[in-house]
PDB file with SEQRES, HELIX, SHEET and CRYST1 records, atoms N, CA, C and O in Angstrom:
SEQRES   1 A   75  UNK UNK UNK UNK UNK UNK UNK UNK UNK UNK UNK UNK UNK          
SEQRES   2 A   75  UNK UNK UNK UNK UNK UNK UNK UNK UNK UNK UNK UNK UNK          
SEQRES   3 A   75  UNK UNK UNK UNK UNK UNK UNK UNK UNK UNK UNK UNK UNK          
SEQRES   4 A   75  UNK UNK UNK UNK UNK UNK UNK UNK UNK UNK UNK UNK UNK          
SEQRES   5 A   75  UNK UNK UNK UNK UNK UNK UNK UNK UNK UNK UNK UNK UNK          
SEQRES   6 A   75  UNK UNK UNK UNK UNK UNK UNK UNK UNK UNK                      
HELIX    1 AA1 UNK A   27  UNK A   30  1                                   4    
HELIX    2 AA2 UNK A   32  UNK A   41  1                                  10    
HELIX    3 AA3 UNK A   54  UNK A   58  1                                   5    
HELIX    4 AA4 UNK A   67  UNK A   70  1                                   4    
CRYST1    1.000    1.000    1.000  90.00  90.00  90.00 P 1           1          
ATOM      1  N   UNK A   1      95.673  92.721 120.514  1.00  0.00           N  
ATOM      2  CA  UNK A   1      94.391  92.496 119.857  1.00  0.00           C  
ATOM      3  C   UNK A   1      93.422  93.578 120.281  1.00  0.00           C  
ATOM      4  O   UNK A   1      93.446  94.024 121.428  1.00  0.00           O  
ATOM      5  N   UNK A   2      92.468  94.052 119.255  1.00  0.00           N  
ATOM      6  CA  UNK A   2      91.878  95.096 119.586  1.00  0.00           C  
ATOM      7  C   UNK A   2      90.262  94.548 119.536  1.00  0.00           C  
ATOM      8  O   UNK A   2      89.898  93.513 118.977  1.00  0.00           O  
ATOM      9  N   UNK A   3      89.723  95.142 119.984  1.00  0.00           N  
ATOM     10  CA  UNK A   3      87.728  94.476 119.942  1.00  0.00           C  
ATOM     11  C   UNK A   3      87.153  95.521 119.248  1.00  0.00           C  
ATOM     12  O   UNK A   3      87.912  96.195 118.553  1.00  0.00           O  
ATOM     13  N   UNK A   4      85.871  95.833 119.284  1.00  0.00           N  
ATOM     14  CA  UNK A   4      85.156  96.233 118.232  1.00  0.00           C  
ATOM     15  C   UNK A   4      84.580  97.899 119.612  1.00  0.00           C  
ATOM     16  O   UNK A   4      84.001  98.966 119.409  1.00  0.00           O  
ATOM     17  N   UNK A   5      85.051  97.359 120.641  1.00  0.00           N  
ATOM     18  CA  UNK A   5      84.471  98.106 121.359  1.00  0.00           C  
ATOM     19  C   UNK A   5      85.678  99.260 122.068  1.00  0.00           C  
ATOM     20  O   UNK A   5      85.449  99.911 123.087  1.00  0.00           O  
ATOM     21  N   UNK A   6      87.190  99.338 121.142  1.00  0.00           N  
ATOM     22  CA  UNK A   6      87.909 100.593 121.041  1.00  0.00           C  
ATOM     23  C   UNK A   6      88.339 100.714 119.531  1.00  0.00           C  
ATOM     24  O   UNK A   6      88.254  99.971 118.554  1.00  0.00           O  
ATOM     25  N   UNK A   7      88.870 102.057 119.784  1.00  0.00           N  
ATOM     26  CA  UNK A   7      88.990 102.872 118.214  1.00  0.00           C  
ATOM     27  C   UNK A   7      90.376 103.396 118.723  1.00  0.00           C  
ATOM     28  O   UNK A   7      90.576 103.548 119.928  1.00  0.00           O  
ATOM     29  N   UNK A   8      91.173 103.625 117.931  1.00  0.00           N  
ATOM     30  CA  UNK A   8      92.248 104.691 117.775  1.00  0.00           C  
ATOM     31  C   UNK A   8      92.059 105.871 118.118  1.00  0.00           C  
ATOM     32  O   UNK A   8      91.095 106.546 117.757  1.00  0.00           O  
ATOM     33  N   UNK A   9      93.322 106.389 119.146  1.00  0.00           N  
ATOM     34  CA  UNK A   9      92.795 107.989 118.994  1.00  0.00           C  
ATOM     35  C   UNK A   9      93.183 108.584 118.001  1.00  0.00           C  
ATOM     36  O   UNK A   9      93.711 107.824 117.189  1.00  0.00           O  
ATOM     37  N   UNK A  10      93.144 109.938 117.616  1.00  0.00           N  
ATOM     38  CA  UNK A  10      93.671 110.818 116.716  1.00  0.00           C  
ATOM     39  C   UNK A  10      95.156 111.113 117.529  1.00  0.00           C  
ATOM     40  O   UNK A  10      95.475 111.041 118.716  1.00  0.00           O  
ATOM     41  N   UNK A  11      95.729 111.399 116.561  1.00  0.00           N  
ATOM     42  CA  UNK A  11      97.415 111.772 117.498  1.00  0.00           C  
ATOM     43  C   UNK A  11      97.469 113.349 116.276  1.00  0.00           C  
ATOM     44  O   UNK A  11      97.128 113.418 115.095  1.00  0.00           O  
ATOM     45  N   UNK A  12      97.891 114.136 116.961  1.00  0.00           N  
ATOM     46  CA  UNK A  12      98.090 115.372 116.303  1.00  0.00           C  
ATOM     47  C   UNK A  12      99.073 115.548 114.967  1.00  0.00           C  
ATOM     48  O   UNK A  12     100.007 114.746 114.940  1.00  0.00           O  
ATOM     49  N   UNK A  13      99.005 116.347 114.020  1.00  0.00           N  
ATOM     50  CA  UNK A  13      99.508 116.495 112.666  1.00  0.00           C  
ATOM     51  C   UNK A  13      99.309 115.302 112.050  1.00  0.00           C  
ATOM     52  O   UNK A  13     100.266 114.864 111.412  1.00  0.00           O  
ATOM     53  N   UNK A  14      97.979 114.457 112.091  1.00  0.00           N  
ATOM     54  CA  UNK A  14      98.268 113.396 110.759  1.00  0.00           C  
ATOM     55  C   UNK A  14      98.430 112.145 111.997  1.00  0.00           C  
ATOM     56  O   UNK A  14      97.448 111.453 112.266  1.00  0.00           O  
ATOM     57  N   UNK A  15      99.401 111.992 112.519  1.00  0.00           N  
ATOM     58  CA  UNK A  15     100.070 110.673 112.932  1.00  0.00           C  
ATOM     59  C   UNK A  15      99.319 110.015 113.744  1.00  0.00           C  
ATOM     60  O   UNK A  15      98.688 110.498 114.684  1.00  0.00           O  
ATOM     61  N   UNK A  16      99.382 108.257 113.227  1.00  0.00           N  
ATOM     62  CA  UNK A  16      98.324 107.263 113.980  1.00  0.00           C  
ATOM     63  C   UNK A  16      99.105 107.305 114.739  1.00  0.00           C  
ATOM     64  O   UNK A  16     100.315 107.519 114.668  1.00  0.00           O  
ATOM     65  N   UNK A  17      97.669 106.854 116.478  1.00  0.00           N  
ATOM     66  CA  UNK A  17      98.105 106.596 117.949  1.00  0.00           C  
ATOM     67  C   UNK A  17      97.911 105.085 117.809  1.00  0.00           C  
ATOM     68  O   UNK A  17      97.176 104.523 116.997  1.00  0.00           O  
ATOM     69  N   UNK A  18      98.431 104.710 118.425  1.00  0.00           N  
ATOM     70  CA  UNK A  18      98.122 102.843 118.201  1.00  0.00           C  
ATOM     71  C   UNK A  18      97.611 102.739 119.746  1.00  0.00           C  
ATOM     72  O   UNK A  18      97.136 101.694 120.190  1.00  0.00           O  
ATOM     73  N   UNK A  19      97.742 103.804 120.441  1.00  0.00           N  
ATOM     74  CA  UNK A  19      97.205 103.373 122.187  1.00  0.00           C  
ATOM     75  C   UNK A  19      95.563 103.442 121.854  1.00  0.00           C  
ATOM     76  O   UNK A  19      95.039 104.010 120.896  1.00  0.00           O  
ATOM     77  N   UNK A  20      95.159 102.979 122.521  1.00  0.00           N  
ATOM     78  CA  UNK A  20      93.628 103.290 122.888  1.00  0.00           C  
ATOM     79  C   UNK A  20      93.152 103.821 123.943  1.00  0.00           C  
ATOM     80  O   UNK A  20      93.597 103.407 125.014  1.00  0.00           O  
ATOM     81  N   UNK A  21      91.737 105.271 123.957  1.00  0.00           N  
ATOM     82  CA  UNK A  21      91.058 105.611 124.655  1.00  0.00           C  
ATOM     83  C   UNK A  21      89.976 104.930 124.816  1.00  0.00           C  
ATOM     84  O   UNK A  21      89.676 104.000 124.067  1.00  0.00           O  
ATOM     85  N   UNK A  22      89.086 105.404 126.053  1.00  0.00           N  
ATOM     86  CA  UNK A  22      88.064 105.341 125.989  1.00  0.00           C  
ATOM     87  C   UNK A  22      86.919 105.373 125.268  1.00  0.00           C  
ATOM     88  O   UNK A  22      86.654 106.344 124.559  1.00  0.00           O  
ATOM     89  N   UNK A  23      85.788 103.878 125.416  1.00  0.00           N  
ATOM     90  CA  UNK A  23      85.120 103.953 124.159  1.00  0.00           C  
ATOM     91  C   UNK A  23      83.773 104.762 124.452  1.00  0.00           C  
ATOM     92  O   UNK A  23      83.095 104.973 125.458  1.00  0.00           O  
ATOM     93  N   UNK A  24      83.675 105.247 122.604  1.00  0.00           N  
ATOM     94  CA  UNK A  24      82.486 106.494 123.037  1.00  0.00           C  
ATOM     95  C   UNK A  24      81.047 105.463 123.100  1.00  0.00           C  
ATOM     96  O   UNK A  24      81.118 104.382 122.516  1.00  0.00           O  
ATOM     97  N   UNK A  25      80.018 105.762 123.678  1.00  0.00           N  
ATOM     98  CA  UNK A  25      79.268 105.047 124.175  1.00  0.00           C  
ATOM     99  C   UNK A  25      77.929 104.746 123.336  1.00  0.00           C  
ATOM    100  O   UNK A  25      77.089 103.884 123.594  1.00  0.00           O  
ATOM    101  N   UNK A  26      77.932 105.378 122.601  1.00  0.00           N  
ATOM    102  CA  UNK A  26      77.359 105.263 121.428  1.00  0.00           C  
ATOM    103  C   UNK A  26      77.402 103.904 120.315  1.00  0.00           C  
ATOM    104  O   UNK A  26      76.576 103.202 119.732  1.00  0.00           O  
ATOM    105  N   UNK A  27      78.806 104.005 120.410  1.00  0.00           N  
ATOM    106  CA  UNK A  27      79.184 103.162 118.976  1.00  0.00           C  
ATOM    107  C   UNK A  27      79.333 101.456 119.896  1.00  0.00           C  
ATOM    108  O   UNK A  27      79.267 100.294 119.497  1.00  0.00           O  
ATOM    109  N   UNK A  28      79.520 101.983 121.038  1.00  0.00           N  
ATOM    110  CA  UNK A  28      79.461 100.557 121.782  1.00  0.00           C  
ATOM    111  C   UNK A  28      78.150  99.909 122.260  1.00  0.00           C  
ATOM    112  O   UNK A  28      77.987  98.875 122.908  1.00  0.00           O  
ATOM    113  N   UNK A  29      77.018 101.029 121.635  1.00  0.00           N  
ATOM    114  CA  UNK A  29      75.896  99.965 121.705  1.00  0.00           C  
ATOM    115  C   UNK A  29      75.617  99.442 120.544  1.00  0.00           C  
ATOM    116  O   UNK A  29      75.251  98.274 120.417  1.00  0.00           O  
ATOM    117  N   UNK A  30      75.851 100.739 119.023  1.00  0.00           N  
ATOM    118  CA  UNK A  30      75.459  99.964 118.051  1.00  0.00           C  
ATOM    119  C   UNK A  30      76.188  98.547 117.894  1.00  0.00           C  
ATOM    120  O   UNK A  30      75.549  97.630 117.378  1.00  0.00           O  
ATOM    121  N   UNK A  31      77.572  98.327 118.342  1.00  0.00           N  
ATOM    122  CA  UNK A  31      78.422  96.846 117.620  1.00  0.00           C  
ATOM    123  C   UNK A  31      77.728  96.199 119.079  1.00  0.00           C  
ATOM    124  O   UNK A  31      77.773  94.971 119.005  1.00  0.00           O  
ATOM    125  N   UNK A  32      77.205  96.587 120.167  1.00  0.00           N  
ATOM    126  CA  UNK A  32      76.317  95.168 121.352  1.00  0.00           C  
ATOM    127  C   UNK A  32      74.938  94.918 120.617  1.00  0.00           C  
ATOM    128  O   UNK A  32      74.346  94.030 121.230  1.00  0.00           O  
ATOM    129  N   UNK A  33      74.373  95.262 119.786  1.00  0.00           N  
ATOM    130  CA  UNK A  33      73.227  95.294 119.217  1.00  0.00           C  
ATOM    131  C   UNK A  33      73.191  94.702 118.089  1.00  0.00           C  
ATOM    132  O   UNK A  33      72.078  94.333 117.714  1.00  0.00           O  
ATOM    133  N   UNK A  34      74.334  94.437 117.235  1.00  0.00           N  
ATOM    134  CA  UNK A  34      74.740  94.134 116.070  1.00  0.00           C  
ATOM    135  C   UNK A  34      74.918  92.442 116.750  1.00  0.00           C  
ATOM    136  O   UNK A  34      74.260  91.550 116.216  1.00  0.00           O  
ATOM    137  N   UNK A  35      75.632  92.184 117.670  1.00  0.00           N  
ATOM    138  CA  UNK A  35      76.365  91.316 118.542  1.00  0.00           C  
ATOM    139  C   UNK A  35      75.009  90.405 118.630  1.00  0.00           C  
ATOM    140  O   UNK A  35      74.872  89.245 118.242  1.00  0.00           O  
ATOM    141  N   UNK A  36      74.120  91.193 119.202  1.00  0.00           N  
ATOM    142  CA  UNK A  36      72.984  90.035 120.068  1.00  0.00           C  
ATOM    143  C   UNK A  36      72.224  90.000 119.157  1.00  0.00           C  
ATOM    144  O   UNK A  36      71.429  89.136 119.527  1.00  0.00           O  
ATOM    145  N   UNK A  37      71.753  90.495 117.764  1.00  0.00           N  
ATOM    146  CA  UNK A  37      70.891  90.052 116.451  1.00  0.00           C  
ATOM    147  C   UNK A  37      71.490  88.872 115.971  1.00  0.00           C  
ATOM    148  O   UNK A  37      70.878  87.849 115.664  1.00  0.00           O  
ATOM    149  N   UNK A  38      72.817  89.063 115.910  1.00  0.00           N  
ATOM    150  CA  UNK A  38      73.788  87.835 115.270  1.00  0.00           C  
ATOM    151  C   UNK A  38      73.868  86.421 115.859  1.00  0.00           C  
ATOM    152  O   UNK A  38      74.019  85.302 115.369  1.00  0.00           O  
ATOM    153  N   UNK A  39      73.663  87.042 117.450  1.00  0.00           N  
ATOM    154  CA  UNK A  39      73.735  85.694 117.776  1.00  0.00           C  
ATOM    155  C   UNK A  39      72.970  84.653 118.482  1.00  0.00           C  
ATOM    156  O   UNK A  39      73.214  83.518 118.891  1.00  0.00           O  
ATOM    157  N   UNK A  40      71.244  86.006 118.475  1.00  0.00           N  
ATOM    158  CA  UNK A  40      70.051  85.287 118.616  1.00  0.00           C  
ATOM    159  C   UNK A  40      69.648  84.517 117.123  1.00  0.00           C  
ATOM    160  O   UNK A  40      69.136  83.417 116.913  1.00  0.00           O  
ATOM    161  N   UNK A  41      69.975  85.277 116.466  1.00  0.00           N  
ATOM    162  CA  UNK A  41      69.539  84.831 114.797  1.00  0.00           C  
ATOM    163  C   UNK A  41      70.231  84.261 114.094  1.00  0.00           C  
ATOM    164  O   UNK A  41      69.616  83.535 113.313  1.00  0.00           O  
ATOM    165  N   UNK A  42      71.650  84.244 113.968  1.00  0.00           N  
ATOM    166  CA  UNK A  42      72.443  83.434 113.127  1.00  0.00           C  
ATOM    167  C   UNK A  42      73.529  82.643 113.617  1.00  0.00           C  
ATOM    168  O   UNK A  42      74.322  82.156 112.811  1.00  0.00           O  
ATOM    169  N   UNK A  43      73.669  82.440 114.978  1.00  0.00           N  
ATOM    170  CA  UNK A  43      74.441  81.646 115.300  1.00  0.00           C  
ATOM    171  C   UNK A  43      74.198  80.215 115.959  1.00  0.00           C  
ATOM    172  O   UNK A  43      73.733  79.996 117.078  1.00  0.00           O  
ATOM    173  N   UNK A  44      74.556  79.435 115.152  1.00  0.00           N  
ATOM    174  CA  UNK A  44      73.469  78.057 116.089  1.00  0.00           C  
ATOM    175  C   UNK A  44      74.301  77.088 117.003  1.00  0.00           C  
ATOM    176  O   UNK A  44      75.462  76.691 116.893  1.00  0.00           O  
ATOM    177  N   UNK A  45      73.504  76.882 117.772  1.00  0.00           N  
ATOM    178  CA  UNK A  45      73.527  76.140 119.032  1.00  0.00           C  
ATOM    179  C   UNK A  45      72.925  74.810 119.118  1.00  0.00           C  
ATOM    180  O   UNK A  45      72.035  74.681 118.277  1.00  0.00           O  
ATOM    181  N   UNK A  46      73.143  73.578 119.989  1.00  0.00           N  
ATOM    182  CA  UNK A  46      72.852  72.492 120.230  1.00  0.00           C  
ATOM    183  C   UNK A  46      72.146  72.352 121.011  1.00  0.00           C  
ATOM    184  O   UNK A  46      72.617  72.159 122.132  1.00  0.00           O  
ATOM    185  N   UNK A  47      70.564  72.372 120.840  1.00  0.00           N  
ATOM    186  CA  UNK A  47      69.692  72.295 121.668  1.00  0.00           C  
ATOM    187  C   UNK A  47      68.438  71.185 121.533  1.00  0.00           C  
ATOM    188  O   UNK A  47      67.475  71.191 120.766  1.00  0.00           O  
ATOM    189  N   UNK A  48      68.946  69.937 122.901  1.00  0.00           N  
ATOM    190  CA  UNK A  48      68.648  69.005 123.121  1.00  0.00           C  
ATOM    191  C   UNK A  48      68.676  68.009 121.372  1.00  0.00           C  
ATOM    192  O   UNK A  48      67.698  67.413 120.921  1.00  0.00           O  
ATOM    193  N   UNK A  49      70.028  68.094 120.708  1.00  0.00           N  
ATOM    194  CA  UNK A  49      70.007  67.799 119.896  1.00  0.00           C  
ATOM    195  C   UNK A  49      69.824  68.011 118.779  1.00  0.00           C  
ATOM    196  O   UNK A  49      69.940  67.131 117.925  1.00  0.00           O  
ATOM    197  N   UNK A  50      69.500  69.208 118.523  1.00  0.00           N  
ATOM    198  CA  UNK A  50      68.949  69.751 117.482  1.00  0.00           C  
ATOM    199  C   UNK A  50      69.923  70.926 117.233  1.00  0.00           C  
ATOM    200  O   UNK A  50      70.473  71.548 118.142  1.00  0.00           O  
ATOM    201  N   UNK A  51      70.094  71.186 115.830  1.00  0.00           N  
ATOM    202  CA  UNK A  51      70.893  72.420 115.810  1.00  0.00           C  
ATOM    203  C   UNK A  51      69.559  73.496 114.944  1.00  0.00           C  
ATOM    204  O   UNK A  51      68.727  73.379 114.045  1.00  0.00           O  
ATOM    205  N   UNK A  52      70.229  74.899 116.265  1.00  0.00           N  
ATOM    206  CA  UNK A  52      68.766  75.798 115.964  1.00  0.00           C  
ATOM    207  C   UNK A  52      69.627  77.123 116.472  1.00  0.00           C  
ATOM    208  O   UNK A  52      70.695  77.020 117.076  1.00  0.00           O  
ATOM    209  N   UNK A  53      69.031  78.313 116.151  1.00  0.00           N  
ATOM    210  CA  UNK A  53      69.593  79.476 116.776  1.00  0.00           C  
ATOM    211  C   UNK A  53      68.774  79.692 117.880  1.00  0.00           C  
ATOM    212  O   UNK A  53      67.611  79.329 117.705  1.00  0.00           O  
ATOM    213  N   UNK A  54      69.055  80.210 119.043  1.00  0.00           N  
ATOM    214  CA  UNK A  54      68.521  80.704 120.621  1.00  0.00           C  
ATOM    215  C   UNK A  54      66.788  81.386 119.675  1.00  0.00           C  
ATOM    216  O   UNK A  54      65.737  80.888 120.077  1.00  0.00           O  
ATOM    217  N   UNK A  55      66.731  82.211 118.785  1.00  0.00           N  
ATOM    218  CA  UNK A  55      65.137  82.409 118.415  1.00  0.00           C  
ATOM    219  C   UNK A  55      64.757  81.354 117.889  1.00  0.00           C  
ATOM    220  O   UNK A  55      63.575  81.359 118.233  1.00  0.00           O  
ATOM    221  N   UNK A  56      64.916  80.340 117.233  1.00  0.00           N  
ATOM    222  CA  UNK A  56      64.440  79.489 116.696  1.00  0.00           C  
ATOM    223  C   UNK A  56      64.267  78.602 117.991  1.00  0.00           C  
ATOM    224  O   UNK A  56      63.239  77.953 117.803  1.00  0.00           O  
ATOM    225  N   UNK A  57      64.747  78.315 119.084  1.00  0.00           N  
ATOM    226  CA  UNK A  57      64.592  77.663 119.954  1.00  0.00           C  
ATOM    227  C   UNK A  57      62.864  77.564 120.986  1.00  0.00           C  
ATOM    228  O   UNK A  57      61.993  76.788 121.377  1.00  0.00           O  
ATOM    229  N   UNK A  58      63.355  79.169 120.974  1.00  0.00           N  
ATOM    230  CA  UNK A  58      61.993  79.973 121.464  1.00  0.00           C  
ATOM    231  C   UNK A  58      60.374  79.633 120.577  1.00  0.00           C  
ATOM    232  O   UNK A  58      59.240  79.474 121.029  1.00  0.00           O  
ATOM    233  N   UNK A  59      60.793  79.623 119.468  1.00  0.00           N  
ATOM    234  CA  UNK A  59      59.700  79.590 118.705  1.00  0.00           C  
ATOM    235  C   UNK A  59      59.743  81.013 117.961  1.00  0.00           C  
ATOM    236  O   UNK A  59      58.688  81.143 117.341  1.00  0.00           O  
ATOM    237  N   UNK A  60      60.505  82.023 117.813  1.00  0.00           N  
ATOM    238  CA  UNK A  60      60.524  83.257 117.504  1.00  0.00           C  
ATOM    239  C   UNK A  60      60.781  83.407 116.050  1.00  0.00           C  
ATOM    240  O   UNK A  60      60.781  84.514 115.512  1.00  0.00           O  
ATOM    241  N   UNK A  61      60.989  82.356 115.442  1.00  0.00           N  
ATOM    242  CA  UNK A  61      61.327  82.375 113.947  1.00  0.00           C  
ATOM    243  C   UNK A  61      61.669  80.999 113.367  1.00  0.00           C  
ATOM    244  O   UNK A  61      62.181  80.169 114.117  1.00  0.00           O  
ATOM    245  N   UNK A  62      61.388  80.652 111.904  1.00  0.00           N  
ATOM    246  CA  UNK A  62      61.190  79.540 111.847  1.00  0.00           C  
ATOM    247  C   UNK A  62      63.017  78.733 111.034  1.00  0.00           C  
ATOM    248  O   UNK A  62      63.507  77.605 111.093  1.00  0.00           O  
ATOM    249  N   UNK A  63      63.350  79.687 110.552  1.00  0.00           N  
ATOM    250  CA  UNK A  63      64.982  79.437 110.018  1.00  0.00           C  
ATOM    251  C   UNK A  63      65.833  79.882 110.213  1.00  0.00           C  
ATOM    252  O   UNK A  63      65.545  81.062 110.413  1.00  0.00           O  
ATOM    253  N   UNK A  64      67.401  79.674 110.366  1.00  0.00           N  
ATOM    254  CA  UNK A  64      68.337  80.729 110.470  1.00  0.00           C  
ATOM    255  C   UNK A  64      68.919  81.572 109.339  1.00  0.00           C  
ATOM    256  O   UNK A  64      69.258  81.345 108.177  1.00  0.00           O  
ATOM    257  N   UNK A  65      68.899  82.687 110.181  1.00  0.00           N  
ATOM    258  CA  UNK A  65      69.288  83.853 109.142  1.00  0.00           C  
ATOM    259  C   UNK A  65      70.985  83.787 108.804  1.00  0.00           C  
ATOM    260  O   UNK A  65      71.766  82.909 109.172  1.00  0.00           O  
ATOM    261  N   UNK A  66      71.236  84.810 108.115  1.00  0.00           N  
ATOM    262  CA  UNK A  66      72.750  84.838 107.580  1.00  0.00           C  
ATOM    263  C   UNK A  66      72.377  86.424 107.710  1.00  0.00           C  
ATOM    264  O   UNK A  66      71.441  87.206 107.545  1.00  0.00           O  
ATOM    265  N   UNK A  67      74.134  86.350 108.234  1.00  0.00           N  
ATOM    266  CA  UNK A  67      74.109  87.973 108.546  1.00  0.00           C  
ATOM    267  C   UNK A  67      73.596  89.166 107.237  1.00  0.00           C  
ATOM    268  O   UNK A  67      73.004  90.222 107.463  1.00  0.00           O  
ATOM    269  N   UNK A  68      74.025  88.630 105.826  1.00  0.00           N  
ATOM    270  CA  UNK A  68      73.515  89.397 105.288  1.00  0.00           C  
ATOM    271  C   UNK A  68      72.013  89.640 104.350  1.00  0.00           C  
ATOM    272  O   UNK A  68      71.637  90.216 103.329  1.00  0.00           O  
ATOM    273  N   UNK A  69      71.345  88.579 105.720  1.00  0.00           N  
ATOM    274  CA  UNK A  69      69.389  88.585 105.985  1.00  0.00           C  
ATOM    275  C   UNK A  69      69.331  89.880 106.792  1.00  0.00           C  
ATOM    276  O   UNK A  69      68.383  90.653 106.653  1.00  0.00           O  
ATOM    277  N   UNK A  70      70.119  90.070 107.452  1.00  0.00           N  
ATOM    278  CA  UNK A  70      69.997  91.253 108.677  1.00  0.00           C  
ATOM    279  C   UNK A  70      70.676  92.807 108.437  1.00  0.00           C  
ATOM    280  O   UNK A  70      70.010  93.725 108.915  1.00  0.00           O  
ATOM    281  N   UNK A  71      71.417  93.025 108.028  1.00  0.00           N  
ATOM    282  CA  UNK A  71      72.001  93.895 107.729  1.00  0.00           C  
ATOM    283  C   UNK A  71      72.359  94.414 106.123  1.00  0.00           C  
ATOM    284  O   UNK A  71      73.068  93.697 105.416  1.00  0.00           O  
ATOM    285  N   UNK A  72      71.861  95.599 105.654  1.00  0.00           N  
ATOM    286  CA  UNK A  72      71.111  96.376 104.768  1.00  0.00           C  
ATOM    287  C   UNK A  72      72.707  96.699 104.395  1.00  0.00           C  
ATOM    288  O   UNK A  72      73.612  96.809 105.222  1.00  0.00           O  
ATOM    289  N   UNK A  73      72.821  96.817 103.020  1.00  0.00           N  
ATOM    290  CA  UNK A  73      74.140  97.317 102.444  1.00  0.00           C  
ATOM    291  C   UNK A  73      73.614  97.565 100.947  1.00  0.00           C  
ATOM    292  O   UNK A  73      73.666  96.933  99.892  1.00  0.00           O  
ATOM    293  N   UNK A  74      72.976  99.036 101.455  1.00  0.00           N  
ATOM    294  CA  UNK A  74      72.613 100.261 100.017  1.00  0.00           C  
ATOM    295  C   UNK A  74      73.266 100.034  98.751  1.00  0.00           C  
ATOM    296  O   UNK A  74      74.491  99.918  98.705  1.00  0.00           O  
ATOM    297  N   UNK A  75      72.687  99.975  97.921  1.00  0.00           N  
ATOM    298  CA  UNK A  75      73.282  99.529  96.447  1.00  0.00           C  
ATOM    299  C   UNK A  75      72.980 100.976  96.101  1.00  0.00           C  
ATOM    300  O   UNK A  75      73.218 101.403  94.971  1.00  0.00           O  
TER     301      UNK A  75                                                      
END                                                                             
């Protein structure tokens, strides 16, 4: 099983590596950033009975979002 936080290397002439390197550090903040919008905002939790997302808990927003409230996909 692979996570979001390795990639394939390149293997020379064309041919996929199925091993994994090291992840570049970059792309492992954008998918931790992607991670903690999702799951302050759209993932809900049981709190003291109530089902609410961790911002809605806070008082930080008044409904839960759906991921594609959050993330922009250019027409």
């Amino acid at each position: 099983a692979t996570s979001g936080f390795e990639r394939p290397r390149a293997a020379s002439k064309g041919l996929r590596d199925y091993s994994y390197n090291f992840h570049n550090p970059e792309y492992a903040h954008y998918i931790s950033t992607i991670y903690r919008i999702y799951y302050n905002f759209c993932e809900v939790q049981n709190y003291r009975g109530v089902k609410m997302t961790p911002a809605q808990a806070i008082g930080l927003v008044d409904k839960k979002y759906e991921l594609r409230d959050l993330i922009y996909y250019g027409n």
